[in-house]
C-alpha positions as CSV (number, residue, x, y, z in Angstrom):
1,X,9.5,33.6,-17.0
2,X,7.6,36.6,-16.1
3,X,4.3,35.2,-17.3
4,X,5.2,31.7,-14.9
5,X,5.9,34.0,-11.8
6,X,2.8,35.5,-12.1
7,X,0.6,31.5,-12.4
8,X,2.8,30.6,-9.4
9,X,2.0,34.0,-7.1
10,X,-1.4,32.8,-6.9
11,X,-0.4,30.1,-4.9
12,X,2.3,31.7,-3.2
13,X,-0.5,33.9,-1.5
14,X,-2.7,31.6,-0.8
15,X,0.1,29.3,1.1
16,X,0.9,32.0,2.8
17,X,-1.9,33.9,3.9
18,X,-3.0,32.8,7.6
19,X,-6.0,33.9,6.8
20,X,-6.7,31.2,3.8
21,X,-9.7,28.4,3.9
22,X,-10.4,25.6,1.4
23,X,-14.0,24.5,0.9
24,X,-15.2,21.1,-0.8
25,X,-18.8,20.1,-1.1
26,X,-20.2,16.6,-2.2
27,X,-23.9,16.9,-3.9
28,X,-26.9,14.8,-4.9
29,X,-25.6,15.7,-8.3
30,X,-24.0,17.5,-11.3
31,X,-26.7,19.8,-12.7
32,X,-28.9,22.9,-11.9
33,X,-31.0,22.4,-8.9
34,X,-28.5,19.4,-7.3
35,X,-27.4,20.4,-3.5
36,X,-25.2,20.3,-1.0
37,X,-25.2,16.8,1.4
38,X,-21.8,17.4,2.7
39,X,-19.5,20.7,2.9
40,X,-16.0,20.8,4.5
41,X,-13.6,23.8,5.5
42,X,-9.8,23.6,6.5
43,X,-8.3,26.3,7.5
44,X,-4.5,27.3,6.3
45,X,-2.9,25.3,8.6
46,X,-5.4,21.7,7.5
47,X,-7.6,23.0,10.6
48,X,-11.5,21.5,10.7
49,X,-13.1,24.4,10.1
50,X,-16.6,22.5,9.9
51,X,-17.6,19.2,8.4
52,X,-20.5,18.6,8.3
53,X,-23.5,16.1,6.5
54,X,-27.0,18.4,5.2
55,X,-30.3,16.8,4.8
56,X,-31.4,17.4,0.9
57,X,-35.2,18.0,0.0
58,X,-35.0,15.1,-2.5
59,X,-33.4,11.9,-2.2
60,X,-29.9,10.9,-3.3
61,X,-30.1,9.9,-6.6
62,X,-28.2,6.4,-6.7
63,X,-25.8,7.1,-9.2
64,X,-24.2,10.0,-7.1
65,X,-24.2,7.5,-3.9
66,X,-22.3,5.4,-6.3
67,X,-19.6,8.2,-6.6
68,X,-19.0,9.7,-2.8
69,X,-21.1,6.9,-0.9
70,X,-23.5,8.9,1.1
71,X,-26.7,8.0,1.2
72,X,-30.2,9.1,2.1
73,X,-29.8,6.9,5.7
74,X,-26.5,8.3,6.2
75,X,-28.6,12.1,6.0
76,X,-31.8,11.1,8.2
77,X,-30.8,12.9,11.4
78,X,-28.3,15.9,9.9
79,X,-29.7,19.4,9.2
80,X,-30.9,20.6,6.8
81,X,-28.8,23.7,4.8
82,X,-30.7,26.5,6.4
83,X,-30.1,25.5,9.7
84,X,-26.0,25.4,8.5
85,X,-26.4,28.5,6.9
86,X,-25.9,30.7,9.7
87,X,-22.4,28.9,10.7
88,X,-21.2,28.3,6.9
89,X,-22.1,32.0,6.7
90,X,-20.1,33.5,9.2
91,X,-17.0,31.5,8.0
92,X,-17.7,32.3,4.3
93,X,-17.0,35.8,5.3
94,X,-14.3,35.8,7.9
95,X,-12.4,33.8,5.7
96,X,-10.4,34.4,2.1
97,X,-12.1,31.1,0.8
98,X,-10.2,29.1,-2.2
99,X,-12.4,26.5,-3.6
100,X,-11.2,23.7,-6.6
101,X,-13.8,24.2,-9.4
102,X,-15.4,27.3,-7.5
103,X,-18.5,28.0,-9.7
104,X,-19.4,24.5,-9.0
105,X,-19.7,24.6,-5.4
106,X,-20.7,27.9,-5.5
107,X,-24.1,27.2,-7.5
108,X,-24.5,24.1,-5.4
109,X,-25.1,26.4,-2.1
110,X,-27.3,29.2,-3.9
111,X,-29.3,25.9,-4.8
112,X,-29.1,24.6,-1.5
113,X,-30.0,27.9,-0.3
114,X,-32.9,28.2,-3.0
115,X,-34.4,25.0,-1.3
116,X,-34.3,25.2,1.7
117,X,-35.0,29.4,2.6
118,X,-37.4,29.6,-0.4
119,X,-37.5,33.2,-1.3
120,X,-34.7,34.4,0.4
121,X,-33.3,36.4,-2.7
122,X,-36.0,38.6,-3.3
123,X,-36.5,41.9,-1.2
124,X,-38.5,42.2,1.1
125,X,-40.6,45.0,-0.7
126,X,-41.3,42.6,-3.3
127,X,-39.1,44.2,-6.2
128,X,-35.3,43.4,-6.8
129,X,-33.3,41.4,-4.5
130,X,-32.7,41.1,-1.3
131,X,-29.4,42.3,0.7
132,X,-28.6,39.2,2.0
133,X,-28.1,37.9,-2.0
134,X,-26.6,40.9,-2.8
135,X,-23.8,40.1,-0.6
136,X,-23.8,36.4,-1.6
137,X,-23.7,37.5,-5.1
138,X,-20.8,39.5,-4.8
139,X,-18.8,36.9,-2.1
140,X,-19.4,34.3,-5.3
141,X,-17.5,37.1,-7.5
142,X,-14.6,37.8,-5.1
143,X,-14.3,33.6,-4.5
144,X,-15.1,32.6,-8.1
145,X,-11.9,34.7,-8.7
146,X,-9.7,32.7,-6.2
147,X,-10.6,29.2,-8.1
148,X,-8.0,26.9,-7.7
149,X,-8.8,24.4,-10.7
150,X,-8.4,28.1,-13.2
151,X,-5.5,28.6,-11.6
152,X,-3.9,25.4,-11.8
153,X,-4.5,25.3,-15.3
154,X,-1.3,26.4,-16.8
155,X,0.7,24.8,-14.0
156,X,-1.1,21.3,-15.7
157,X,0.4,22.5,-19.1
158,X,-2.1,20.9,-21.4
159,X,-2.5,23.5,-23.7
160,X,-5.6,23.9,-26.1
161,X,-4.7,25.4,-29.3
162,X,-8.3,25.8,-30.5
163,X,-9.6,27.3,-27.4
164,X,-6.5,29.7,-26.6
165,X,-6.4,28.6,-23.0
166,X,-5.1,25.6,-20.7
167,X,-7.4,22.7,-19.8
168,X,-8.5,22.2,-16.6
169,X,-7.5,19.3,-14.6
170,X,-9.1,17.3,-12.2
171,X,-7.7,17.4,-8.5
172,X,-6.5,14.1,-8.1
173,X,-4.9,14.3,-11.5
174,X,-3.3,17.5,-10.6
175,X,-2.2,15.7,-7.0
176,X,-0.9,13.0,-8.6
177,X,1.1,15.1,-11.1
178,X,2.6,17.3,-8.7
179,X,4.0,14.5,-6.2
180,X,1.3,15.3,-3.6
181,X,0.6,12.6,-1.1
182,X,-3.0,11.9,-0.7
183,X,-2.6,8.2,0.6
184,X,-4.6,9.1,4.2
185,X,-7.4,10.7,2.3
186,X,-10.4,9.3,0.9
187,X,-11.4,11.0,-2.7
188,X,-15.0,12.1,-2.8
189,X,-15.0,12.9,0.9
190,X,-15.8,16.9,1.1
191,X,-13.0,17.6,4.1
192,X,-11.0,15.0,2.7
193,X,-10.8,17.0,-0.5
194,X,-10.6,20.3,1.0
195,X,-7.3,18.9,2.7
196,X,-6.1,17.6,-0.7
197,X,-6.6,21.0,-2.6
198,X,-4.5,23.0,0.5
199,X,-1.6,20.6,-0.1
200,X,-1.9,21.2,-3.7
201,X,-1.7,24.9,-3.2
202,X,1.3,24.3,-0.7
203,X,3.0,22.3,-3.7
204,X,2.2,24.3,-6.3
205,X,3.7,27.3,-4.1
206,X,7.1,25.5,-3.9
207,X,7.6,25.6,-7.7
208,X,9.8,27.7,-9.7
209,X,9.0,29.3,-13.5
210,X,11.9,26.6,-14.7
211,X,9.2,23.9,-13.8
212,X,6.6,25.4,-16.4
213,X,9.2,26.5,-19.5
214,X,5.6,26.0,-21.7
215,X,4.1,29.0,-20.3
216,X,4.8,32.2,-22.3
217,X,5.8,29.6,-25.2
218,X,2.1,28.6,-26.2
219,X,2.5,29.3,-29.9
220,X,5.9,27.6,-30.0
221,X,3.6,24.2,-29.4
């Protein structure tokens, strides 16, 4: 029971702290290199943050437009990620950011970054790195540890007896398993998907360790 308290604290502070923001991005793709074309914040209350569409350096590859349906008309006119940066930044670290899959969306932005501010990690003197990656590497850290999908985990139950661990779950499987309402949201839409993670959180924070009698009973499986 002890072990279940301690998966379902996670969520308890997050629900709870006013100070909470949920990121989602959409991206030209799943590998190294892919970037950002759309990045959404709510804030703990299902605030708009920002929400807004980013010009890539390559064009949308048509497979990904198949998934999230943006595509390389719908990005014409919007800005490109440097010219975000400066926004995104500010809220980045004024806020205690909770993202679903974290490492993800966090090496979809240094990428973005990468491309756009060519350079930008490297000091100024020419040896090591700069400040301003130092203190994106170590925000990364400190919101790689606040990953929702990790977290939710155990909650899913699907343990993995080779690995030792629980599987990961995608969101809307974890949405739908929870008896979260998601029928005004669009899947694949980056602030639509930032609203759906918060409600999971908010759901997730309602449950007691007598919903999750697996965990602390892995072996027993």
């Amino acid at each position: 029971e002890q072990q279940a308290q301690a998966v379902l604290d996670r969520f308890l502070d997050w629900a709870t702290d006013p100070r909470l923001a949920v990121l989602d991005t959409e991206t030209t793709g799943l590998g190294a290199g892919d970037q950002v074309i759309e990045i959404a914040m709510v804030d703990a209350y299902g605030r708009t943050l920002i929400n807004q569409r980013v010009r890539p350096t390559f064009p949308v590859p048509a497979d990904s437009t198949a998934i999230h349906g943006i595509t390389d008309d719908d990005l014409n006119d919007c800005p490109t990620f440097d010219q975000i940066w400066p926004q995104l930044k500010e809220l980045l670290w004024t806020y205690n950011v909770v993202i679903y899959n974290a490492s993800y969306d966090l090496a979809r932005i240094g990428d973005s970054l990468d491309a756009t501010m060519p350079g930008w990690y490297k000091a100024s003197e020419g040896v090591g790195h700069s400040e301003p990656f130092k203190a994106w590497t170590a925000l990364c850290r400190r919101i790689q540890d606040r990953c929702v999908m990790e977290a939710y985990a155990p909650v899913g139950g699907n343990w993995h007896p080779y690995w030792g661990n629980y599987s990961w779950v995608r969101l809307a499987d974890a949405c739908e398993a929870r008896g979260v309402d998601t029928s005004d949201l669009k899947a694949h839409a980056a602030l639509d998907d930032a609203r759906a993670n918060l409600r999971l959180i908010q759901g997730a924070a309602q449950l007691t360790p007598a919903d999750l009698p697996w965990i602390g009973h892995e072996g027993e499986r």
